[in-house]
N, C-alpha and C positions, 0 to 999 in steps of 0.2 A: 563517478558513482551515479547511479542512476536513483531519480528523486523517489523511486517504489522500494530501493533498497536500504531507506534510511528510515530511521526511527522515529527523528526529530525532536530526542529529550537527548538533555546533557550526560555526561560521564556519570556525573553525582544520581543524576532521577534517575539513569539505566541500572545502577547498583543496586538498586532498593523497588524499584519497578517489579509487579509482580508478571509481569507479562515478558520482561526481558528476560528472565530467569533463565525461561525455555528458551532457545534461538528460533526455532522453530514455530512458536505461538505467534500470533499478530497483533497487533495492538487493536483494542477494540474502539470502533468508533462513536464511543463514549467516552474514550478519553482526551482529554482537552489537548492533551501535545501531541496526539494524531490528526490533528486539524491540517489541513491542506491550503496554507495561502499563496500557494503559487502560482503565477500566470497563466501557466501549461495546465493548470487543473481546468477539467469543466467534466458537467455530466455527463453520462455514454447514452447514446439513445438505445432502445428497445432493442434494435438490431443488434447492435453493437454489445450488448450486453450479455446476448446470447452465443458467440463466438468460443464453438469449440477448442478452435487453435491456439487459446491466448492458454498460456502456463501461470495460471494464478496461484500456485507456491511460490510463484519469486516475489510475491509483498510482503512486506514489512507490515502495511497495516490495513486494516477493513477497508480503511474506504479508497484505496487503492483499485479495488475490485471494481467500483463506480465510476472509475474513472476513463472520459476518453482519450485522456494522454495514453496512459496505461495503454489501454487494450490496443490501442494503435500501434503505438513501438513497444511495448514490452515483449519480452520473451513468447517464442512458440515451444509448443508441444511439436510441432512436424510443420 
């Protein structure tokens, strides 16, 4: 599974999560277990942030979008 397609709250917080409700919503980057500490995280620079071809519907959360793991390997539009 790819680390944009996960939640990163347990079985219990996603039950009751008002954001998981929806499958579709994302977690907002105001919530604490959208926090990103994984190695492959860093920020996208300016260029990279602008990237028509990345498919920013496959995150899971906000600051996914920020990310230049993400826009690197994530999914394309074409």
């Amino acid at each position: 599974m790819a680390c944009w397609s996960d939640r990163g709250c347990d079985d219990e917080m996603r039950s009751r999560c008002p954001h998981a409700i929806d499958p579709t919503e994302r977690c907002p980057a105001s919530c604490r277990f959208a926090d990103c500490e994984r190695p492959t995280r860093s920020v996208a620079s300016p260029l990279l942030l602008l990237d028509p071809d990345v498919d920013r519907t496959a995150t899971m959360k906000e600051t996914c979008v920020s990310c230049a793991f993400f826009l690197e390997n994530g999914p394309r539009t074409r």
